[in-house]
FILO-85269 format. One record per residue (C-alpha): chain; x, y, z. Coordinates in pm, 1 decimal. Example, Ala and Ser with C-alpha at 12.3 -4.5 7.8 and 13.67 -1.06 7.14 Angstrom:
<rs>
{r 'A'; {1230.0; -450.0; 780.0}}
{r 'A'; {1367.0; -106.0; 714.0}}
</rs>
This chain:
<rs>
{r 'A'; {541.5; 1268.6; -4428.2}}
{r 'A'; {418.2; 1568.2; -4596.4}}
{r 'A'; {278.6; 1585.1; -4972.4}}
{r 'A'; {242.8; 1920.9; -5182.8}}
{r 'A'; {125.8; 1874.6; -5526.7}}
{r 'A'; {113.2; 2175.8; -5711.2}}
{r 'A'; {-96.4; 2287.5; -6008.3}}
{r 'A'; {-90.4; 2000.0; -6259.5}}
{r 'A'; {-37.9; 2061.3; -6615.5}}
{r 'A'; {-415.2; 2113.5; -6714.3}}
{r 'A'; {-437.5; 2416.6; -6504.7}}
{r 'A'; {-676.4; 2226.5; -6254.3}}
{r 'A'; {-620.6; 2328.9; -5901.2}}
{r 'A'; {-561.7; 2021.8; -5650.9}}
{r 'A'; {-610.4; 2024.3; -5260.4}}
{r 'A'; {-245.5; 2035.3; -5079.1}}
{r 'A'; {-191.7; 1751.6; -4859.3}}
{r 'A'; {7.0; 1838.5; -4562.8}}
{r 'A'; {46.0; 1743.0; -4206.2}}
{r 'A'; {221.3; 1950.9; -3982.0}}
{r 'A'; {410.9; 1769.2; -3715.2}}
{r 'A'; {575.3; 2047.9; -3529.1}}
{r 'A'; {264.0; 2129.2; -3292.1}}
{r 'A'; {227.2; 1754.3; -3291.3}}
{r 'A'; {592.4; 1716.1; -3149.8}}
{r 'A'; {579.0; 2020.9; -2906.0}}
{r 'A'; {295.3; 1855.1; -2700.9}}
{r 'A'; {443.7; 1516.2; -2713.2}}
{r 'A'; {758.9; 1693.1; -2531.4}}
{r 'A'; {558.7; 1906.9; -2347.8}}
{r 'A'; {377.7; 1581.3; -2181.3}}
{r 'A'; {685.9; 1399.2; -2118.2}}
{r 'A'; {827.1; 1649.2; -1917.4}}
{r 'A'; {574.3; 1676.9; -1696.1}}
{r 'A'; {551.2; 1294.9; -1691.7}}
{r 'A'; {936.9; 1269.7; -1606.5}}
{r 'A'; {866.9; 1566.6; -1285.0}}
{r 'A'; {517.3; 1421.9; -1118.2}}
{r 'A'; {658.5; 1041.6; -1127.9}}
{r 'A'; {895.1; 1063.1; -826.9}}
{r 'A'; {667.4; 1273.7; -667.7}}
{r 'A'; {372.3; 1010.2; -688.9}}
{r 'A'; {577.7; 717.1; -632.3}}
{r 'A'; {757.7; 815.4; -307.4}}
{r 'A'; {715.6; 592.1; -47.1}}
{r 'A'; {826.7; 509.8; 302.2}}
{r 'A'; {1103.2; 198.9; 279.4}}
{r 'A'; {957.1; -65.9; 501.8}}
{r 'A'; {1025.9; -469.8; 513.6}}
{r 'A'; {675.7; -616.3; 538.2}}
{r 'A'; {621.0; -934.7; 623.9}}
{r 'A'; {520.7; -1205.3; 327.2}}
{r 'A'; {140.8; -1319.3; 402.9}}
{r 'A'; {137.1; -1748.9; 444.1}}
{r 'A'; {-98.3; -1934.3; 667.6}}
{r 'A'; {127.4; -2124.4; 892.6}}
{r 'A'; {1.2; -2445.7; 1065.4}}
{r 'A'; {-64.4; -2372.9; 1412.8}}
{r 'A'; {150.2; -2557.1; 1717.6}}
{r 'A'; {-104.3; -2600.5; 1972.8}}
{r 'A'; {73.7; -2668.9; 2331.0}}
{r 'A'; {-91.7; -2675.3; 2663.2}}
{r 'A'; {55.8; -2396.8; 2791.7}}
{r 'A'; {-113.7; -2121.8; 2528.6}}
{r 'A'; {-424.7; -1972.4; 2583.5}}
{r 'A'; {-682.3; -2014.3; 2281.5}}
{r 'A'; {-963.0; -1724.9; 2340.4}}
{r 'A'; {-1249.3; -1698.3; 2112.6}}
{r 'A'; {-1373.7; -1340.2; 2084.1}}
{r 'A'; {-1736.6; -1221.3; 1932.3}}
{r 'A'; {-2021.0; -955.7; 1989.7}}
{r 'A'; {-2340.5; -1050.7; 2142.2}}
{r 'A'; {-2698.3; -925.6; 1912.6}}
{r 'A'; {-2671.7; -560.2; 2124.0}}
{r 'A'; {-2322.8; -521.0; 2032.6}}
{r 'A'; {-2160.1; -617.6; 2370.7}}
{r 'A'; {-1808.1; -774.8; 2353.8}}
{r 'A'; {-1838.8; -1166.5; 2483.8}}
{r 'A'; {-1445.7; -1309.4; 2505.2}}
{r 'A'; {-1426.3; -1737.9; 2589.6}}
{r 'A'; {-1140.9; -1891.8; 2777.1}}
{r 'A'; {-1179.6; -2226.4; 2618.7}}
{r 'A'; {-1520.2; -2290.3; 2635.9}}
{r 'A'; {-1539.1; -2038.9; 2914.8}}
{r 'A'; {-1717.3; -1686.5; 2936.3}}
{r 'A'; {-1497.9; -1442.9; 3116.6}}
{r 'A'; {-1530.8; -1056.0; 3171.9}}
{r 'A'; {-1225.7; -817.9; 3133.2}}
{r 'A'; {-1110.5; -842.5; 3495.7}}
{r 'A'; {-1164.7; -1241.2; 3491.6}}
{r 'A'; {-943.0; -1249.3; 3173.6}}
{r 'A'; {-647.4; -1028.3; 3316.1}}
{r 'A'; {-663.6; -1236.4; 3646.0}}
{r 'A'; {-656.8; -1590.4; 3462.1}}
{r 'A'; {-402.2; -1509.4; 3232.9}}
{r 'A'; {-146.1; -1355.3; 3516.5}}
{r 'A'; {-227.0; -1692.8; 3663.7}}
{r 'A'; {-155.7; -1895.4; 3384.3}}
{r 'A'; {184.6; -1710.2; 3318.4}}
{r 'A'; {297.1; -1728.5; 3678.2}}
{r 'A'; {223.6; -2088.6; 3665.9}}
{r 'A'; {407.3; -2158.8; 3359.5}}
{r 'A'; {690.5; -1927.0; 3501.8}}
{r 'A'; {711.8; -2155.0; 3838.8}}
{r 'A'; {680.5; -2469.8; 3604.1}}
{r 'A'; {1006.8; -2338.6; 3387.5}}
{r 'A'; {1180.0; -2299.3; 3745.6}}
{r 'A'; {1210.6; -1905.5; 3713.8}}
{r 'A'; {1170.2; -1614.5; 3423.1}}
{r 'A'; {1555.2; -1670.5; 3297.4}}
{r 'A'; {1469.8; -2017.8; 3188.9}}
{r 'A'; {1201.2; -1899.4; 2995.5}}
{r 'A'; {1318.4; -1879.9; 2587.0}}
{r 'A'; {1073.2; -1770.5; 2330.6}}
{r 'A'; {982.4; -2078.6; 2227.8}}
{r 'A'; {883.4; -2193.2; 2576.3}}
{r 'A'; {704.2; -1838.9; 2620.3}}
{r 'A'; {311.8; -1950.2; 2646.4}}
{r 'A'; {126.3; -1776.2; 2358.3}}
{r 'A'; {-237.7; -1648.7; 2335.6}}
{r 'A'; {-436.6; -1738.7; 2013.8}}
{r 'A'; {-760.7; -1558.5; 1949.6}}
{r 'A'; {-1055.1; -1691.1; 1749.1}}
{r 'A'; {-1255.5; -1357.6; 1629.5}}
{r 'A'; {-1547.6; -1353.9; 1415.4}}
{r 'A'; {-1582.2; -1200.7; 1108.2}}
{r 'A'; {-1829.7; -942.3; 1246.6}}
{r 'A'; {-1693.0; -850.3; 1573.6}}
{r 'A'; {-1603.1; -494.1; 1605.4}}
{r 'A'; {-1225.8; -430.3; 1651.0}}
{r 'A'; {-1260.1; -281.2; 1977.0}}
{r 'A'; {-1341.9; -644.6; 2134.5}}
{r 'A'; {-1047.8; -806.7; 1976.3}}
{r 'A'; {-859.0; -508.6; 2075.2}}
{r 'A'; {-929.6; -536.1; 2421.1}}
{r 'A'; {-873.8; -908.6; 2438.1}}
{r 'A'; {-498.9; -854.3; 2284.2}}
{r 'A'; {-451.7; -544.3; 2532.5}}
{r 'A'; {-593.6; -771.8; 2799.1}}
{r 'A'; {-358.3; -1032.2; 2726.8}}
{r 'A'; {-60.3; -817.8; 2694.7}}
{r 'A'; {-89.9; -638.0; 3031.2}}
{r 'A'; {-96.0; -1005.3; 3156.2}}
{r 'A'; {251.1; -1022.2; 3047.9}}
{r 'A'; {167.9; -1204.2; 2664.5}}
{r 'A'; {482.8; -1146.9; 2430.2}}
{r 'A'; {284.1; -1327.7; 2141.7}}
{r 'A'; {-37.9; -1280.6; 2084.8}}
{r 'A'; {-165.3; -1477.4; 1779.6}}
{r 'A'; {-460.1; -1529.3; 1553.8}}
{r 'A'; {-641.5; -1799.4; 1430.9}}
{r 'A'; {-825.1; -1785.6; 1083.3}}
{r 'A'; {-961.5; -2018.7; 835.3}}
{r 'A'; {-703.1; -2078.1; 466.3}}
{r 'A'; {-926.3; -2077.5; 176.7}}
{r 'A'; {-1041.6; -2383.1; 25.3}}
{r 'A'; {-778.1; -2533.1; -165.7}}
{r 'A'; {-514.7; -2229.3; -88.3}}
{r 'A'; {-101.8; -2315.1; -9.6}}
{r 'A'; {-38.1; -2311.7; 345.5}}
{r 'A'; {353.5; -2226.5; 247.9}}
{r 'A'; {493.0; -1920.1; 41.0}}
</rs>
């Protein structure tokens, strides 16, 4: 909206009033085009189906293998079978063990489905280094472990179900 008012009849001269919107409009364009090219660029992305986040309710059966992982005071990785302490070798020995078993108890590996697979559910504290729950799930997959799980704690009062 632009204004001019001229000299008025008494000869006085008043201030021009005038706003000039073609700079205005130039930078406005200028700005959207550059919007409209670094958009796709920022917003590329890799296509990948990730998996919705829910807390399901854990099945225990006897034939999984609940560890419980955690780091002594000097940092050392301590893993529990049950309630017992094992070391690496102790863990890889007991769990080819346990699968064998459960394999001779099925009556041979082609009657063995996935949901009569034994699974191994580890229990790690919230300050244990990765590299001990690492190990335990590299551990327990060199055993022969399809599914390794783990166990956490739902917040207080959160839905166990998406």
């Amino acid at each position: 909206m632009a204004m001019s008012v001229g000299p008025s009849e008494g000869g006085d001269e008043t201030p021009m009033s005038e706003i000039n919107v073609v700079p205005l409009t130039d930078v406005m364009l200028v700005l959207l085009i550059i919007f409209l090219i670094t958009v796709p660029v920022v917003i590329q992305t890799i296509p990948l189906n990730l998996p919705k986040v829910r807390f399901e309710p854990t099945v225990t059966k006897p034939e999984n293998v609940s560890l419980s992982v955690r780091a002594d005071d000097s940092g050392k990785c301590e893993v529990y079978w049950g309630l017992t302490k094992v070391s690496s070798d102790e863990l890889l020995d007991r769990a080819v063990k346990k699968l064998e078993a459960e394999i001779k108890r099925q009556g041979g590996v082609e009657n063995l489905t996935e949901e009569t697979m034994p699974e191994a559910h580890i229990r790690g504290d919230i300050n244990t280094p990765y590299r001990c729950i690492g190990g335990a799930i590299f551990t327990m997959q060199r055993a022969g472990f399809a599914r390794v799980g783990f166990i956490s704690e739902p917040a207080p009062g959160g839905n166990t179900r998406l």
